[in-house]
C-alpha positions in Angstrom: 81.4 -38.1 -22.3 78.7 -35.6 -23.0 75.9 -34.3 -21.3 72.2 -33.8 -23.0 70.5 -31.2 -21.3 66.8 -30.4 -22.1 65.7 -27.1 -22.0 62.3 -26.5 -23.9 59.8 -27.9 -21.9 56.7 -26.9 -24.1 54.6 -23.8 -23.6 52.8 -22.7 -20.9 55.0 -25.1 -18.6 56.1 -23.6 -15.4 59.7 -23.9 -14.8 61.4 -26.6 -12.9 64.2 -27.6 -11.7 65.3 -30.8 -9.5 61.9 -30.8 -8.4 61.6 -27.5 -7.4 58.7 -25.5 -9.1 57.8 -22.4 -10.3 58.5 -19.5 -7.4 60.0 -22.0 -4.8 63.2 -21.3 -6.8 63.1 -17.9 -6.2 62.7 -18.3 -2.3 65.5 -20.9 -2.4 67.7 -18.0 -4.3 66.9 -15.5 -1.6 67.3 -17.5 1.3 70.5 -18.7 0.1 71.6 -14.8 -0.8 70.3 -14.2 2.7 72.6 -16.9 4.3 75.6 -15.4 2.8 74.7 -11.9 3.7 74.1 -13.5 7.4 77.5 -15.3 7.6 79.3 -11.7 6.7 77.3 -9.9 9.2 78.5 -12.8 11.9 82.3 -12.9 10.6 82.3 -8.8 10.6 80.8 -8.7 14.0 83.5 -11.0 15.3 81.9 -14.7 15.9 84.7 -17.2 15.4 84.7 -18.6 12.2 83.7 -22.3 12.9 80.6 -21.2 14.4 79.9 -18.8 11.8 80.0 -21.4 9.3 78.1 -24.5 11.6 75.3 -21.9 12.1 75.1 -20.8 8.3 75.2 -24.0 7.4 73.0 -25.8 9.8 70.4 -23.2 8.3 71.0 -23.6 5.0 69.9 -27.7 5.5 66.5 -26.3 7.1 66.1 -23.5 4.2 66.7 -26.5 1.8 64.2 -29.0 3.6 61.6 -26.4 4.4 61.5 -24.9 0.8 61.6 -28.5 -0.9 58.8 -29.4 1.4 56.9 -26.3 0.8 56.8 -27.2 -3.2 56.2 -30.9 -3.1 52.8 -30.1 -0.4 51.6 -27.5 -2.4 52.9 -27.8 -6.0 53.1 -24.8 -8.4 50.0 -22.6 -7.4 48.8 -24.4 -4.1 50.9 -21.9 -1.7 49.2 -18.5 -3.2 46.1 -20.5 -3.5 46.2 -21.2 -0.1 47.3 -17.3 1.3 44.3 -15.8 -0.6 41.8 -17.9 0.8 41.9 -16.3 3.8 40.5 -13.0 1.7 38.1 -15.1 1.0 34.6 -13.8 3.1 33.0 -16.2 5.1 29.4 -14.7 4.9 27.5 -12.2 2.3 25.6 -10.0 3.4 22.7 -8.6 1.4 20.3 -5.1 2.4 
């Protein structure tokens, strides 16, 4: 059996992929690297093993949920949108 994979979207599309868009995967790529680098640090240090991986993994849900959540509320632009309208000045002021 094979698979058909699509891969040119069109130009100009942002990337997606399983409904994650544009720089969400990016912060799901970090926080995952993050996790891994977090479950060494815990292993070196000396945490038994089964909590290592309960905590790193009990994480990794909330990374998943909270980064899914954060592209499906505020879609491809909606995020930086949002963070520069606090730049935005309130009142002008004219002499």
């Amino acid at each position: 059996m094979s698979s058909v994979y699509n891969i040119n979207k069109g130009i100009n599309q942002s990337i997606e992929f399983k409904g994650l868009k544009a720089q969400y995967i990016w912060w799901l790529g970090g926080g995952i690297l993050s996790l891994l680098f977090l479950f060494a640090l815990l292993y070196i240090i000396g945490v038994n093993m089964l909590i290592c991986v309960l905590f790193v993994f009990g994480l990794g849900i909330l990374l998943f949920f909270y980064v899914y959540n954060l592209s499906k509320r505020f879609g491809e632009h909606g995020l930086m949108k949002k963070r520069a309208s606090k730049y935005i000045p309130k009142i002008i002021k004219y002499k």
